[in-house]
N, C-alpha and C positions, 0 to 999 in steps of 0.2 A: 504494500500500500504506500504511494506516494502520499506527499504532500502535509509530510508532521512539520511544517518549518513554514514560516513564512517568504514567500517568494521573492527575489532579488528585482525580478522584472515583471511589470503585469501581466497577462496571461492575455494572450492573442490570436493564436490558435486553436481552432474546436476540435473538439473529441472527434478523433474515426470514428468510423463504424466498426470499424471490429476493436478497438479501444471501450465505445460503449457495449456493444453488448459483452462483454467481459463486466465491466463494472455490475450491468444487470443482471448479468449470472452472480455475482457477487454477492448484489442486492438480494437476491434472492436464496441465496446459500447462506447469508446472515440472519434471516427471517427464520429463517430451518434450523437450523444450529440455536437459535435463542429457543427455541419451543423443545427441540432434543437435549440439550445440555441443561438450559436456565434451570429445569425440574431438579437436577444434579450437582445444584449451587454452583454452576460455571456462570459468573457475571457476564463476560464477554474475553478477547484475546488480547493478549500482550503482544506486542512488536518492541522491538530494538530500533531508538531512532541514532541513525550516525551523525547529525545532524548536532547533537545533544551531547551523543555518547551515555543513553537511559534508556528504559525500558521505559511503552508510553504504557497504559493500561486503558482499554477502550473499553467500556460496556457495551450491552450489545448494540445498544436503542443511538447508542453516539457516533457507533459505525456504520450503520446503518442511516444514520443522518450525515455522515460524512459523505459516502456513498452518494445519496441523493443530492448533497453538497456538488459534488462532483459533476454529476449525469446533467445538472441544469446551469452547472456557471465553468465547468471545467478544471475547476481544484480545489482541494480540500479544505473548509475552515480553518485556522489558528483555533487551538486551543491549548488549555492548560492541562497540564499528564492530571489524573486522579489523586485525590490528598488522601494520602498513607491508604494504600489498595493492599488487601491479601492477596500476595503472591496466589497461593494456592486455589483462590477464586478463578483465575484467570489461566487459557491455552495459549498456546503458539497459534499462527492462523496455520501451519504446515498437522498438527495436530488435529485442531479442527475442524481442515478438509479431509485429513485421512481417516476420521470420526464419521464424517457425513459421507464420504466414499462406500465406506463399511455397511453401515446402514443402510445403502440406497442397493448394495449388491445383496445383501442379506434381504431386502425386501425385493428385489428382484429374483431371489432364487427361491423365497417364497411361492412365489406367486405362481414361477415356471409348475412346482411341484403341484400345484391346488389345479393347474391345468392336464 
């Protein structure tokens, strides 16, 4: 995920299209992920900003708003990392794609068998 840093130059250029529908496959892997996980006490994911040199800690609802942030102006809001976040609340987004991967194969081999 781009965009933890506030930009040097305004932003000028628009989204591709294969730029955006990534972000809305995104959008919508964040939507999925807060209803599988959120039950699980996962807040939302942790990324590494180099920018920083920190871990940011996003919930989901704020990634999910960045996200959208994104899709309609081309880059992500400035915000401030979360104050004092439990680690252990929060995934990797590498974790909690290969979470939602698992899930959607395991409900796809479901389903083959029920046929």
């Amino acid at each position: 995920m781009a965009g933890m840093s506030e930009p040097e130059e305004p932003f000028d250029e628009p989204i591709g299209d294969d730029e955006r529908e990534l972000l809305q496959q995104d959008l919508i892997d964040v939507e999925t992920l807060k209803a599988l996980l959120g039950p699980r006490d996962i807040k939302g994911v942790v990324f590494f900003c180099p920018d920083c040199d920190e871990d940011h800690y996003l919930a989901w609802d704020l990634l999910a708003g960045n996200l959208k942030e994104m899709l309609a102006v081309g880059e992500s809001p400035v915000h401030e990392p979360a104050y004092e976040p439990n680690p252990d609340e929060y995934v990797s987004w590498d974790y909690a794609r290969g979470y939602l991967d698992g899930y959607e194969s395991f409900r796809d081999e479901e389903e083959q068998e029920k046929s």
